[in-house]
Biopython code that builds the backbone (N, CA, C, O; Angstrom):
import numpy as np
from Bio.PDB.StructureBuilder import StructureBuilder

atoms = [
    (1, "UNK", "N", (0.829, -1.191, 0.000)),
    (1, "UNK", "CA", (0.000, 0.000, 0.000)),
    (1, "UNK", "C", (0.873, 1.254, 0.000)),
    (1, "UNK", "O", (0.442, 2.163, -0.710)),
    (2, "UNK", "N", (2.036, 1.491, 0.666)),
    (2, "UNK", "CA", (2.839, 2.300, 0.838)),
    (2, "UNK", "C", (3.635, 2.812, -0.491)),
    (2, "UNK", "O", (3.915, 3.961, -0.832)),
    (3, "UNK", "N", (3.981, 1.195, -1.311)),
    (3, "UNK", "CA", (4.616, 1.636, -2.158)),
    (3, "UNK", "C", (3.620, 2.019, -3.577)),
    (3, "UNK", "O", (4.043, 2.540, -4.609)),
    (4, "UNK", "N", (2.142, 1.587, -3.285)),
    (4, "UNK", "CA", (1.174, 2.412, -4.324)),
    (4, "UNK", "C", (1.617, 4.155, -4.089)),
    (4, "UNK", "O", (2.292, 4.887, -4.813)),
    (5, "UNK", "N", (0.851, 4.464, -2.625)),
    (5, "UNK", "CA", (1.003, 6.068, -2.142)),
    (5, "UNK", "C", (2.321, 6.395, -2.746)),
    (5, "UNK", "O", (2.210, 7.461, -3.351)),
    (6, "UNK", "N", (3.398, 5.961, -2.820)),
    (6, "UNK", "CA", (4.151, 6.763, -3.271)),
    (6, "UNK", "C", (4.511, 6.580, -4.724)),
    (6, "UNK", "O", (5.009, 7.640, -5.104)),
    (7, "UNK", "N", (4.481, 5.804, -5.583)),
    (7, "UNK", "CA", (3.617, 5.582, -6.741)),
    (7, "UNK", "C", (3.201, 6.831, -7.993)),
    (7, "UNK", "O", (3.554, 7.415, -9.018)),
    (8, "UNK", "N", (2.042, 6.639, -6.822)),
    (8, "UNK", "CA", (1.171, 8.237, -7.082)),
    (8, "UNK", "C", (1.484, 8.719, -7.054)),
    (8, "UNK", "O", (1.642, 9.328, -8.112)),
    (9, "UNK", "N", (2.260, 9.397, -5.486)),
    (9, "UNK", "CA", (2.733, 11.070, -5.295)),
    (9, "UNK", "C", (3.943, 11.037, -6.839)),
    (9, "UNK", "O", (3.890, 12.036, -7.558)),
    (10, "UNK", "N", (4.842, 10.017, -7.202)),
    (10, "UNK", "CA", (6.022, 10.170, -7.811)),
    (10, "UNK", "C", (5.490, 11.068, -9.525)),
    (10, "UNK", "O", (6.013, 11.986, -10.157)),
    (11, "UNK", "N", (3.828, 9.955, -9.835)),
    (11, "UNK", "CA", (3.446, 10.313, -11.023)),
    (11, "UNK", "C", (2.712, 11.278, -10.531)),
    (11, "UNK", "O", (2.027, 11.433, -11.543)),
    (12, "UNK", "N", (2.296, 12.059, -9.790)),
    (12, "UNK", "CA", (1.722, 13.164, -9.714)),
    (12, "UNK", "C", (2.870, 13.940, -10.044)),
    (12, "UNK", "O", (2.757, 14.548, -11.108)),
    (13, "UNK", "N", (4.395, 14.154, -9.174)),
    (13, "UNK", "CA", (5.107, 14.925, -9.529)),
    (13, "UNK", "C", (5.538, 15.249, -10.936)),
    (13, "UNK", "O", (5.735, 16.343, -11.464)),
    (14, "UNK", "N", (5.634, 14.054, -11.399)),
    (14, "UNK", "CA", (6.262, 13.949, -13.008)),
    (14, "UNK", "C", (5.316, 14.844, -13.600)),
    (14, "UNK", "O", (5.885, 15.884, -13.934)),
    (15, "UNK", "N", (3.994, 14.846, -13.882)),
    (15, "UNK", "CA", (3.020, 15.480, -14.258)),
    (15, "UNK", "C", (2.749, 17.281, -14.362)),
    (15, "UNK", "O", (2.403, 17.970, -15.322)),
    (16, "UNK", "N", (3.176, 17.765, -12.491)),
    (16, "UNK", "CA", (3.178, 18.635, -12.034)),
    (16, "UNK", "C", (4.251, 19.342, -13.128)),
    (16, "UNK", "O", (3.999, 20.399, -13.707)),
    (17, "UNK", "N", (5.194, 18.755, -13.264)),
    (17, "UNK", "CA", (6.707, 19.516, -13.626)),
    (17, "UNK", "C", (6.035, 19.293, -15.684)),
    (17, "UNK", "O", (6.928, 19.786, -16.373)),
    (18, "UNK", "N", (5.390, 18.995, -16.199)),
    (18, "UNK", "CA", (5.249, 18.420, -17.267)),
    (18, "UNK", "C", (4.134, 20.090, -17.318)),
    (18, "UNK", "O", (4.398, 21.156, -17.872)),
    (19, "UNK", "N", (3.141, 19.770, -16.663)),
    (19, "UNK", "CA", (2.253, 21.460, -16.463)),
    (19, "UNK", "C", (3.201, 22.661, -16.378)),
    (19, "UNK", "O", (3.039, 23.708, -17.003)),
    (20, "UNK", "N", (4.223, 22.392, -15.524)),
    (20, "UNK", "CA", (5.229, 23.806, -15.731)),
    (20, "UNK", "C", (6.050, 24.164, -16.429)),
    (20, "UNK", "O", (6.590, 25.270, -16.448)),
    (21, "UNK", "N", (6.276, 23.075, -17.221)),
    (21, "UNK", "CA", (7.459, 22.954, -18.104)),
    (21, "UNK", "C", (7.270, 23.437, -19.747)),
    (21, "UNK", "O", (6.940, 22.604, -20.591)),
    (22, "UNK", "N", (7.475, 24.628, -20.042)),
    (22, "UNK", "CA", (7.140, 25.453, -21.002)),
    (22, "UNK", "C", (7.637, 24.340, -22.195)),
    (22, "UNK", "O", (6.737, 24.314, -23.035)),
    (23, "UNK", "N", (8.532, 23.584, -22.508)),
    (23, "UNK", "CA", (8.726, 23.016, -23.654)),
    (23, "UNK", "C", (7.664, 22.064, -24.401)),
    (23, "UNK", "O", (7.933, 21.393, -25.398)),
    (24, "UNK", "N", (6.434, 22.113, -23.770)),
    (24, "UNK", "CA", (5.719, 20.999, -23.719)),
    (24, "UNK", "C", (4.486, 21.444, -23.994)),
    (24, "UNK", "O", (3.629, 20.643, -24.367)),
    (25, "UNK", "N", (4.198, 22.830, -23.846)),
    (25, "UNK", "CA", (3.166, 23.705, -24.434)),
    (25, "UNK", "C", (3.160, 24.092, -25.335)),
    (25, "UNK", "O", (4.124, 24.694, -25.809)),
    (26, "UNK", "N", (1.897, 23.868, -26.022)),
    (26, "UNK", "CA", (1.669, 24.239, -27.593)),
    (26, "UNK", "C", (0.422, 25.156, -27.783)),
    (26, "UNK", "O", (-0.657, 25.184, -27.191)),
    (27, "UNK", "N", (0.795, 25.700, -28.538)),
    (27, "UNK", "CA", (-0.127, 27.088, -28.555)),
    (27, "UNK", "C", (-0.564, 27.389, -29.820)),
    (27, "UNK", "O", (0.188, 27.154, -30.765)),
    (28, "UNK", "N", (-2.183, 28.102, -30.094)),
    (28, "UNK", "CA", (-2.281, 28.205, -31.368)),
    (28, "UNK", "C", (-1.992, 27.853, -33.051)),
    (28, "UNK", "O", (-2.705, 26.852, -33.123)),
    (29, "UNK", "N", (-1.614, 27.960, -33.969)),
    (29, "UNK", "CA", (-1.567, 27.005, -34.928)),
    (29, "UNK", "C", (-0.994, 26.175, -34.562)),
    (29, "UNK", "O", (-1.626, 25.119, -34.574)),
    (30, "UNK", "N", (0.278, 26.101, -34.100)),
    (30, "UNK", "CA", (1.449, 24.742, -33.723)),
    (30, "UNK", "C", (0.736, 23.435, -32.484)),
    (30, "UNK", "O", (1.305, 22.414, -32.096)),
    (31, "UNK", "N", (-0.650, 23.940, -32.107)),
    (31, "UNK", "CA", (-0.816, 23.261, -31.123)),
    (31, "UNK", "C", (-2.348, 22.376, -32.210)),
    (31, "UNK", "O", (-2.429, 21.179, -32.487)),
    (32, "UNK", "N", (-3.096, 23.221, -32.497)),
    (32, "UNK", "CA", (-3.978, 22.533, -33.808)),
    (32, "UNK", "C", (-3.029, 21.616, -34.295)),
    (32, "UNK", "O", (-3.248, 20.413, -34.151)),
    (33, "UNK", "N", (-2.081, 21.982, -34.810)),
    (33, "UNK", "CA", (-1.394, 20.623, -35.676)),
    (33, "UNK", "C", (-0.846, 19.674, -34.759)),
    (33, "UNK", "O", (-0.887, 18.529, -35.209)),
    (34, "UNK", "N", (-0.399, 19.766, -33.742)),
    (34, "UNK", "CA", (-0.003, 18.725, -32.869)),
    (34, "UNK", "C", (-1.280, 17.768, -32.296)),
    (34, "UNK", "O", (-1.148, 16.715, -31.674)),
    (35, "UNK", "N", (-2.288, 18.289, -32.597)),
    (35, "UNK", "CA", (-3.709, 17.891, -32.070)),
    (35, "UNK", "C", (-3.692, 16.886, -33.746)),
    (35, "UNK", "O", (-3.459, 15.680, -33.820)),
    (36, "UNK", "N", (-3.915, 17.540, -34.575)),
    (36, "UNK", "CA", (-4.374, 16.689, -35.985)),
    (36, "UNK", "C", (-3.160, 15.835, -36.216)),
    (36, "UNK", "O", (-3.204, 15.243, -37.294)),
    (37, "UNK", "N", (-1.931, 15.581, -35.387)),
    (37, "UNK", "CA", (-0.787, 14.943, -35.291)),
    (37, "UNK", "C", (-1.319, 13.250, -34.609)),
    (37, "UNK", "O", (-1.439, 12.154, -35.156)),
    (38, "UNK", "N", (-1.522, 13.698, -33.269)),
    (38, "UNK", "CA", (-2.443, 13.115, -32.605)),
    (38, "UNK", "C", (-3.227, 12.361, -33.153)),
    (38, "UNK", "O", (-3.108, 11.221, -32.703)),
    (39, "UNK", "N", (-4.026, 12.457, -33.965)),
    (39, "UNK", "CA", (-5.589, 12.155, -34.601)),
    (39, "UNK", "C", (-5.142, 11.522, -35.284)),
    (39, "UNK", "O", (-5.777, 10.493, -35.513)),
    (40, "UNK", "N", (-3.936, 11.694, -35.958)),
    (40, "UNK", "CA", (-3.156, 10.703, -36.833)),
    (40, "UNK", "C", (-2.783, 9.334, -36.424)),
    (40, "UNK", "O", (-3.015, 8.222, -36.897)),
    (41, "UNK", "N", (-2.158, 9.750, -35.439)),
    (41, "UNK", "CA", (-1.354, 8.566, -34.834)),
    (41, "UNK", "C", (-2.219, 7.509, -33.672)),
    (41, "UNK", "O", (-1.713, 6.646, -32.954)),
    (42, "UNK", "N", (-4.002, 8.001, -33.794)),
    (42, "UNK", "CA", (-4.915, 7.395, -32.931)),
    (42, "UNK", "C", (-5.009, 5.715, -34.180)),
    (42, "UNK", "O", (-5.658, 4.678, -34.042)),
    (43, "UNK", "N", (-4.526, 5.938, -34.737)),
    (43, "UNK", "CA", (-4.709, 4.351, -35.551)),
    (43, "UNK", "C", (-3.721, 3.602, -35.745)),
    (43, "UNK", "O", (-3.735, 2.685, -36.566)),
    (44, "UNK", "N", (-2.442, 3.985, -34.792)),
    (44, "UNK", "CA", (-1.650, 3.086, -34.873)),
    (44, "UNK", "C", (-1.559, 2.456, -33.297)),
    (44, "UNK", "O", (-1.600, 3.102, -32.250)),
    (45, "UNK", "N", (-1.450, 1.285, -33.432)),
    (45, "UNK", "CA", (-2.373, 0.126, -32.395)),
    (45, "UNK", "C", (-0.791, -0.488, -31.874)),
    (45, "UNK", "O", (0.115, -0.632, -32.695)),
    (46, "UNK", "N", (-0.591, -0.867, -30.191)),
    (46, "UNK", "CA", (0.658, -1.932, -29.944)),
    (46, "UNK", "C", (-0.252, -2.600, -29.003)),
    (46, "UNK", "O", (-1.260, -2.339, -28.346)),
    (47, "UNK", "N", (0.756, -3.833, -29.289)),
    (47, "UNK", "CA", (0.259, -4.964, -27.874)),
    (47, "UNK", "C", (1.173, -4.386, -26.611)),
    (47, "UNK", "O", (2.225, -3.773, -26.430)),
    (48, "UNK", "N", (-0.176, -5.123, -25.678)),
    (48, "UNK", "CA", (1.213, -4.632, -24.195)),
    (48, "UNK", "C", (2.443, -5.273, -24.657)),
    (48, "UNK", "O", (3.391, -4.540, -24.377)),
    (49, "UNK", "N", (2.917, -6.630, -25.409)),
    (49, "UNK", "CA", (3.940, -7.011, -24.815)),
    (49, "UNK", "C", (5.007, -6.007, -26.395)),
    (49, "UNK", "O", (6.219, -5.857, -26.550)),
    (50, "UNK", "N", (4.198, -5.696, -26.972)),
    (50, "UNK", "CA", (5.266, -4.529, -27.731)),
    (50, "UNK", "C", (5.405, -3.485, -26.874)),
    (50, "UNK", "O", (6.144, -2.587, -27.277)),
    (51, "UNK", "N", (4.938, -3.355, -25.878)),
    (51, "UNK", "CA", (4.897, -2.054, -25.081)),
    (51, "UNK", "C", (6.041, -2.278, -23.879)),
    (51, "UNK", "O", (6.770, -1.461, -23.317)),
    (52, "UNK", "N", (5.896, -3.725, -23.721)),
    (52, "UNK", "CA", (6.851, -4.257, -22.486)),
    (52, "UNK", "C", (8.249, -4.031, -22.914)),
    (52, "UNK", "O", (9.163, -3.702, -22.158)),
    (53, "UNK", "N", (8.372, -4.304, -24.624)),
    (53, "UNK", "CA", (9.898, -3.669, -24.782)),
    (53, "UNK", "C", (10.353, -2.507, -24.358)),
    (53, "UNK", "O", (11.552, -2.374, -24.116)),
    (54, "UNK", "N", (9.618, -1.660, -24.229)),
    (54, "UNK", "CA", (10.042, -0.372, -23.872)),
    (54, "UNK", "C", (10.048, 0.295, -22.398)),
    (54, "UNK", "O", (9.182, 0.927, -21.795)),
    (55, "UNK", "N", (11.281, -0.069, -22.076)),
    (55, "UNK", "CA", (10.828, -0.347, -20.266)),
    (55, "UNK", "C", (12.309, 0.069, -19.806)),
    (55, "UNK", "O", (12.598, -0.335, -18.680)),
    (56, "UNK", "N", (13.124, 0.676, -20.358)),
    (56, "UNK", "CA", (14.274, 1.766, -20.129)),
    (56, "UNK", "C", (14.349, 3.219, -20.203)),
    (56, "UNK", "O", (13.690, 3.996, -20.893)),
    (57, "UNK", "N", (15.475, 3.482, -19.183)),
    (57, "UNK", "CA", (15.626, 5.343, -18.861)),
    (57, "UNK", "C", (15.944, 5.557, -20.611)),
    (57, "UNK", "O", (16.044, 6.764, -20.828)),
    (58, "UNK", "N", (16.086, 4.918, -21.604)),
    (58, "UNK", "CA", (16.544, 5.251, -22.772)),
    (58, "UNK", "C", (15.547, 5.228, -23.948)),
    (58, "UNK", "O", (15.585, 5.825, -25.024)),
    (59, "UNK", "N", (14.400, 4.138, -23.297)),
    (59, "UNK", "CA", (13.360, 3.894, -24.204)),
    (59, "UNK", "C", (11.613, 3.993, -23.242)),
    (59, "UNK", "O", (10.831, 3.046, -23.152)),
    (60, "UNK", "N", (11.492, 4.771, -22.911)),
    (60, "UNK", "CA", (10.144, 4.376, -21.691)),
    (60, "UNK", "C", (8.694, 4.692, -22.523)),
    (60, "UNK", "O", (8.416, 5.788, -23.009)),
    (61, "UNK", "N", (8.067, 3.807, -22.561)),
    (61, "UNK", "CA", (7.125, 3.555, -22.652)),
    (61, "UNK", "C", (5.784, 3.290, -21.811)),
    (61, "UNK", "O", (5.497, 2.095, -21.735)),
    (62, "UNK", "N", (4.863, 4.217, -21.131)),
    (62, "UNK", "CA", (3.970, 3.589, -19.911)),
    (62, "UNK", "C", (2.528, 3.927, -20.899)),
    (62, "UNK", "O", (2.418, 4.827, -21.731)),
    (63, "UNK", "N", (1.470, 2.875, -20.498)),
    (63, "UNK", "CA", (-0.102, 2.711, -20.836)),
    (63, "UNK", "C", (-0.461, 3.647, -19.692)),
    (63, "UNK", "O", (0.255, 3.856, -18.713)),
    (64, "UNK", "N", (-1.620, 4.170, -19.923)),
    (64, "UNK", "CA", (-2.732, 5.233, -19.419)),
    (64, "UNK", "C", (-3.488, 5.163, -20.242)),
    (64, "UNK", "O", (-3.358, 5.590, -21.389)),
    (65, "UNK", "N", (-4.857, 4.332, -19.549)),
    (65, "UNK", "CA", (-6.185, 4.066, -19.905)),
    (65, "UNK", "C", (-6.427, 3.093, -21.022)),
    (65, "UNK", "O", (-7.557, 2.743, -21.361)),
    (66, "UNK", "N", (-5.493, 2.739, -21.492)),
    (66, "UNK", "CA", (-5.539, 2.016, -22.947)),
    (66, "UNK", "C", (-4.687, 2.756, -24.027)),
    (66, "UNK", "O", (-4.559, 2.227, -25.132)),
    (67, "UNK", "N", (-4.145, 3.867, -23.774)),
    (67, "UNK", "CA", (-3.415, 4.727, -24.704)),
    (67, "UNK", "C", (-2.065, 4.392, -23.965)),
    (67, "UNK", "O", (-1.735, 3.988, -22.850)),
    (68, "UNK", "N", (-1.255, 4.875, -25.512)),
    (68, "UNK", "CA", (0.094, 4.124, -25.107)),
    (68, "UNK", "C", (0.945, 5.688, -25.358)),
    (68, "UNK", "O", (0.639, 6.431, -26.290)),
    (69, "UNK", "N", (2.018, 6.008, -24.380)),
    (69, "UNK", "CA", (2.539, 7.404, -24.219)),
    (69, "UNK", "C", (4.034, 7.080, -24.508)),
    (69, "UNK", "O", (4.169, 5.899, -24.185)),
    (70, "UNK", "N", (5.139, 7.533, -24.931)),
    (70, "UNK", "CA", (6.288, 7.335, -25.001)),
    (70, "UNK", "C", (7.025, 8.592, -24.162)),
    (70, "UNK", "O", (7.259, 9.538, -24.914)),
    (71, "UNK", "N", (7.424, 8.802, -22.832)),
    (71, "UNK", "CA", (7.975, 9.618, -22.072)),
    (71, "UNK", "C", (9.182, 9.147, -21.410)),
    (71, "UNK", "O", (9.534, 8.982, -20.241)),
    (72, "UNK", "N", (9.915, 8.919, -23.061)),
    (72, "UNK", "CA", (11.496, 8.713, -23.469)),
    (72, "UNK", "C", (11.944, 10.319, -23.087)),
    (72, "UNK", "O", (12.930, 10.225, -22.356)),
    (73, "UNK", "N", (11.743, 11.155, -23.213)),
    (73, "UNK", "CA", (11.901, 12.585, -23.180)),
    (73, "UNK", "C", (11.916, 12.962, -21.933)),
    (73, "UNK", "O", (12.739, 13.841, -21.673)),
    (74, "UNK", "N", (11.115, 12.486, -20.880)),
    (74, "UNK", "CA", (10.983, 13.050, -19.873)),
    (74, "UNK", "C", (11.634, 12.625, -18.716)),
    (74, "UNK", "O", (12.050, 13.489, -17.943)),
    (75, "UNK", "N", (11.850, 11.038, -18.375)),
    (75, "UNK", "CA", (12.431, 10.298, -17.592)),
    (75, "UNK", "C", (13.529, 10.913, -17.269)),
    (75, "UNK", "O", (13.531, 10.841, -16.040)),
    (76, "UNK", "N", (14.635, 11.575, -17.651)),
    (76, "UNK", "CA", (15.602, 12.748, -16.913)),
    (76, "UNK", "C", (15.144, 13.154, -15.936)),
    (76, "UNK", "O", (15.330, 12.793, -14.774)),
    (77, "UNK", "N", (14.339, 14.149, -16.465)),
    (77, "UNK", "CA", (13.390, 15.442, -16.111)),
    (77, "UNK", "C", (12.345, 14.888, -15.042)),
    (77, "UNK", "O", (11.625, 15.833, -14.721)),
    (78, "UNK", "N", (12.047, 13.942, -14.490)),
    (78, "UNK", "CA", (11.186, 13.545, -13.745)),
    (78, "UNK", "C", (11.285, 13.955, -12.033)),
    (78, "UNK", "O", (11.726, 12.902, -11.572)),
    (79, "UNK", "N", (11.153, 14.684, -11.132)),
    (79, "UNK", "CA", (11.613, 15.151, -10.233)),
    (79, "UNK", "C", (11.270, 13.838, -9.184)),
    (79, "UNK", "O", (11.430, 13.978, -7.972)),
    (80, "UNK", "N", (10.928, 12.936, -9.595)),
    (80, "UNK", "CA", (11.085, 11.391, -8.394)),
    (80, "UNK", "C", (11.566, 10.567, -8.916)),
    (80, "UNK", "O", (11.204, 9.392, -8.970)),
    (81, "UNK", "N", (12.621, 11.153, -9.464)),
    (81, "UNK", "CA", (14.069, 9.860, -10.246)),
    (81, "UNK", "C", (13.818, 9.149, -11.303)),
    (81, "UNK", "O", (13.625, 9.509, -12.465)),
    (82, "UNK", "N", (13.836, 7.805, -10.687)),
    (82, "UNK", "CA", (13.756, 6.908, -11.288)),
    (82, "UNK", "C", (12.299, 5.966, -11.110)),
    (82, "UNK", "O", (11.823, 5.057, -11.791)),
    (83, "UNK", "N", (11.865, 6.631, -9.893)),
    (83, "UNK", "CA", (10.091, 5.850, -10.315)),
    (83, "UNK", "C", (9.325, 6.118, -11.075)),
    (83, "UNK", "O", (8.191, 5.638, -11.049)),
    (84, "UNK", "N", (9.768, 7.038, -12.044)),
    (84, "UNK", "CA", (9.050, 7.144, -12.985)),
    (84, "UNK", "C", (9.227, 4.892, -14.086)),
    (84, "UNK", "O", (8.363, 4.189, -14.611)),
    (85, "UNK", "N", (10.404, 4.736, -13.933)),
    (85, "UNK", "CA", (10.753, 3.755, -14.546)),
    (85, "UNK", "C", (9.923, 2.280, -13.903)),
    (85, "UNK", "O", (9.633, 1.223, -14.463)),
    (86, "UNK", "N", (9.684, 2.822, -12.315)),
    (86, "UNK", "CA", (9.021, 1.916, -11.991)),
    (86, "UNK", "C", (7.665, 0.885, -12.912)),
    (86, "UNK", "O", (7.418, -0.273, -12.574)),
    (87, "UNK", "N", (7.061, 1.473, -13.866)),
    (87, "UNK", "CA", (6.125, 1.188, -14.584)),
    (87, "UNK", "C", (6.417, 1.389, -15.917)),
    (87, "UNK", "O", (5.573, 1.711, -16.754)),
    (88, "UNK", "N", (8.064, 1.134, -16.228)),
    (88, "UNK", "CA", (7.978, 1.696, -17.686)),
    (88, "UNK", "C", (7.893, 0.029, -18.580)),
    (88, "UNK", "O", (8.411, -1.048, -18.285)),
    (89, "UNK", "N", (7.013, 0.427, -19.740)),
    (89, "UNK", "CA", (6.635, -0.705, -20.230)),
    (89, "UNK", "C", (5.393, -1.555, -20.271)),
    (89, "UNK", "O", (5.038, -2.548, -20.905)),
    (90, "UNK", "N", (4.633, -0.422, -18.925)),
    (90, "UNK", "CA", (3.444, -1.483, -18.513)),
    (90, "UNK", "C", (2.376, 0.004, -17.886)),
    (90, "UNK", "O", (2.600, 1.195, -18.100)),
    (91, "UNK", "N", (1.135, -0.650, -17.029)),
    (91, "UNK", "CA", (0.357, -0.070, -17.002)),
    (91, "UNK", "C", (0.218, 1.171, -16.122)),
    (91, "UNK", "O", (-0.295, 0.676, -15.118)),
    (92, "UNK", "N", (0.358, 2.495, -15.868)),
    (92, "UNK", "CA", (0.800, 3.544, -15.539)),
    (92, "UNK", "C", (-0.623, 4.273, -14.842)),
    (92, "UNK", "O", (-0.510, 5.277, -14.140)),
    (93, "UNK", "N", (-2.215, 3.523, -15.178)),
    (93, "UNK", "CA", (-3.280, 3.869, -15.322)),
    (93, "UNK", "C", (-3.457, 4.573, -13.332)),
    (93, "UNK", "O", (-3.794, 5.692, -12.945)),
    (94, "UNK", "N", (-3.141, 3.587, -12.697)),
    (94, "UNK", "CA", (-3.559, 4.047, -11.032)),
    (94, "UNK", "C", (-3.108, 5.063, -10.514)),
    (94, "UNK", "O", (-3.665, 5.750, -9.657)),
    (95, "UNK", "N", (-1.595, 5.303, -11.218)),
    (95, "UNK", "CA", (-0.882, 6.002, -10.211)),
    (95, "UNK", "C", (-1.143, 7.612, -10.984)),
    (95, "UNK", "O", (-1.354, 8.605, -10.287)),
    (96, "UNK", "N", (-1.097, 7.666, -12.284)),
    (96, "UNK", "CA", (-1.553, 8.532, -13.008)),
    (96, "UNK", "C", (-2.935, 9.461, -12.526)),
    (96, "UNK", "O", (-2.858, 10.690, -12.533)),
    (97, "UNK", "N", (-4.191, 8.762, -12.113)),
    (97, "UNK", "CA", (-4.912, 9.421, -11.619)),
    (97, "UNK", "C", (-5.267, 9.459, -9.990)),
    (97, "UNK", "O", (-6.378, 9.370, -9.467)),
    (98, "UNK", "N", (-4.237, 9.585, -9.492)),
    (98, "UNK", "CA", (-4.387, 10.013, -8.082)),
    (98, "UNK", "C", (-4.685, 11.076, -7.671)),
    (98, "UNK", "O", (-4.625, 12.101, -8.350)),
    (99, "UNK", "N", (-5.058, 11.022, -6.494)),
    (99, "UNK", "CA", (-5.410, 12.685, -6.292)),
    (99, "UNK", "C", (-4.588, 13.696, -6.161)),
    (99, "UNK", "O", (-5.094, 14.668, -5.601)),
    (100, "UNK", "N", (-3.375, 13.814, -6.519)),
    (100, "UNK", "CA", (-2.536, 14.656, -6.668)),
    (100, "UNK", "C", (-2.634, 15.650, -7.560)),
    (100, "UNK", "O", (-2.478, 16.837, -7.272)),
    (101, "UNK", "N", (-2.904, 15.201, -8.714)),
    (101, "UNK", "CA", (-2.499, 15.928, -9.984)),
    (101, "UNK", "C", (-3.801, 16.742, -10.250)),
    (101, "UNK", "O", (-4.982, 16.404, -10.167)),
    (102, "UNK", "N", (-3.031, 18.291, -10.703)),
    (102, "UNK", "CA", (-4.253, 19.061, -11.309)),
    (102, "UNK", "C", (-4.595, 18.751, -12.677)),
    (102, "UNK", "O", (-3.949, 18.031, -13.439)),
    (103, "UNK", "N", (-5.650, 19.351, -12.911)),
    (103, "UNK", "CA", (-6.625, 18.737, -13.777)),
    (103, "UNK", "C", (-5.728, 19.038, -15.693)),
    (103, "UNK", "O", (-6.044, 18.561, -16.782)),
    (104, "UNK", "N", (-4.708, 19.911, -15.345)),
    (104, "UNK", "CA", (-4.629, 20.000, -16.400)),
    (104, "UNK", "C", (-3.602, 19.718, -17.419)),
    (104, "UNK", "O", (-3.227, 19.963, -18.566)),
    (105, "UNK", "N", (-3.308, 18.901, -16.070)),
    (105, "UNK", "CA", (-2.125, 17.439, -16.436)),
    (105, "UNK", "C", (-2.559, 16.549, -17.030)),
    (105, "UNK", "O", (-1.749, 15.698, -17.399)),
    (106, "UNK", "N", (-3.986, 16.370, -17.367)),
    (106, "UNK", "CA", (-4.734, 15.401, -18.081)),
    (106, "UNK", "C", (-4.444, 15.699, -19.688)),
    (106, "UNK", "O", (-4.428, 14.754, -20.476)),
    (107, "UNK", "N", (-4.287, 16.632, -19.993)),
    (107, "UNK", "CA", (-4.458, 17.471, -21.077)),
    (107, "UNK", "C", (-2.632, 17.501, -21.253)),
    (107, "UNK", "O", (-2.450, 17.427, -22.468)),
    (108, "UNK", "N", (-1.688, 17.553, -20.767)),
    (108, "UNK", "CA", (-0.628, 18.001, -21.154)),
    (108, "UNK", "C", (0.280, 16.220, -21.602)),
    (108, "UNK", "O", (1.305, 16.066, -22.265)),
    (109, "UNK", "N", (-0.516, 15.246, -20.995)),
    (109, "UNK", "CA", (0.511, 14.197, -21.281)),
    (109, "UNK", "C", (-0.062, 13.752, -22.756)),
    (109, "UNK", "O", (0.294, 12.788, -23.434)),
    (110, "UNK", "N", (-0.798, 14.488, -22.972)),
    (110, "UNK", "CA", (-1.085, 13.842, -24.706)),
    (110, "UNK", "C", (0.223, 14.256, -25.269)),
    (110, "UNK", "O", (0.624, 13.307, -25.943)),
    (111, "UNK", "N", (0.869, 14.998, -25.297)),
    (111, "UNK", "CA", (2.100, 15.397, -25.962)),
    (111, "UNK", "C", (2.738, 14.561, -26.054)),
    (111, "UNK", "O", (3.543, 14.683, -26.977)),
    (112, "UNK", "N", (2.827, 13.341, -25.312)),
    (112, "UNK", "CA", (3.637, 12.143, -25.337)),
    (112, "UNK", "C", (2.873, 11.053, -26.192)),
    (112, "UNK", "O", (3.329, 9.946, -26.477)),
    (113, "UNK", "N", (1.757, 11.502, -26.519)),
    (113, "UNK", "CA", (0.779, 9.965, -26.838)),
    (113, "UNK", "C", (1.170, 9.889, -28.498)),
    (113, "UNK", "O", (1.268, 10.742, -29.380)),
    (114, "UNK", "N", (1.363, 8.205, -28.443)),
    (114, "UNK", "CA", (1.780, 7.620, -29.604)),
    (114, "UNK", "C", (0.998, 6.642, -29.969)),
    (114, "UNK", "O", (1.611, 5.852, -30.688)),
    (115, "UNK", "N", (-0.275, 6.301, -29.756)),
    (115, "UNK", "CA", (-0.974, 5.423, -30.317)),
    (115, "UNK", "C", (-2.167, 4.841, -29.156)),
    (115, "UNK", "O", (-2.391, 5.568, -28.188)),
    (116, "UNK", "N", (-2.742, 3.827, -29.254)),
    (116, "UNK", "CA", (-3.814, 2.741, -28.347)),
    (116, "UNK", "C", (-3.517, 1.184, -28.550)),
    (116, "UNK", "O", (-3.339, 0.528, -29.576)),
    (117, "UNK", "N", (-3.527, 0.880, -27.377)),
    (117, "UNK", "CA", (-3.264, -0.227, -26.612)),
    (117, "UNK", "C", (-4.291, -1.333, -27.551)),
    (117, "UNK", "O", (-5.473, -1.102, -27.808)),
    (118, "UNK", "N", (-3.685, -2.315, -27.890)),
    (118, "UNK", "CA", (-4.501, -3.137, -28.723)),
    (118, "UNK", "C", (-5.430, -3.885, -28.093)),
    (118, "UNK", "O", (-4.862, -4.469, -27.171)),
    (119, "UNK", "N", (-6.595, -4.162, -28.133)),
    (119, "UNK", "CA", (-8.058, -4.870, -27.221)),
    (119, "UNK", "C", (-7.652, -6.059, -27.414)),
    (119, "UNK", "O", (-8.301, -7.011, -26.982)),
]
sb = StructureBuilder()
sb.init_structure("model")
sb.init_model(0)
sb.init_chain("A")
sb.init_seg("    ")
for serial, (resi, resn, name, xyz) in enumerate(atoms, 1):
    if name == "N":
        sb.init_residue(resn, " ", resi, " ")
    sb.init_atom(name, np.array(xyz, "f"), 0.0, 1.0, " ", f" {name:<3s}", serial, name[0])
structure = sb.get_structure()
């Protein structure tokens, strides 16, 4: 249970710093196209265990909700180390929506999203 709670707090932080972190905001035309970028890449489909390859500080890969995110970019940058890695490769869904995170961290990790989790 302990190591869920902190879990959470770790992906809340990652998140927090992802909301403050100006490189990651997209604005007006450049952000429309990163959206129709998106929309693009909603039809390209992995299995978890293509997803399980990707489970390094060099290659990270975590699921949220059925969508598959690649936050190869961020794992540096993560202000709770290396738990971000704790889940890299696999399902990211619990700790992601804890009650930590403001709401508009929901909205900023699409920047990472690379496709949906195959049914």
């Amino acid at each position: 249970m302990v190591l869920l709670v902190a879990l959470a707090l770790l992906l809340g932080l990652f998140l927090v710093v992802l909301l403050f972190n100006p490189r990651h905001r997209k604005s007006g035309h450049k952000a429309k196209a990163q959206a129709s970028s998106n929309n693009d890449k909603a039809s390209k489909s992995y299995s978890k265990m293509e997803v399980s390859l990707h489970n390094k500080r060099t290659d990270c890969w975590i699921i949220i909700k059925k969508k598959v995110y690649d936050v190869t970019s961020y794992v540096e940058e993560h202000p709770g180390g290396d738990a971000i890695l704790a889940h890299a490769g696999d399902d990211s869904t619990e700790g992601f929506f804890g009650p930590q995170h403001a709401t508009r961290v929901f909205d900023m990790i699409e920047d990472f999203y690379i496709g949906d989790l195959e049914q």
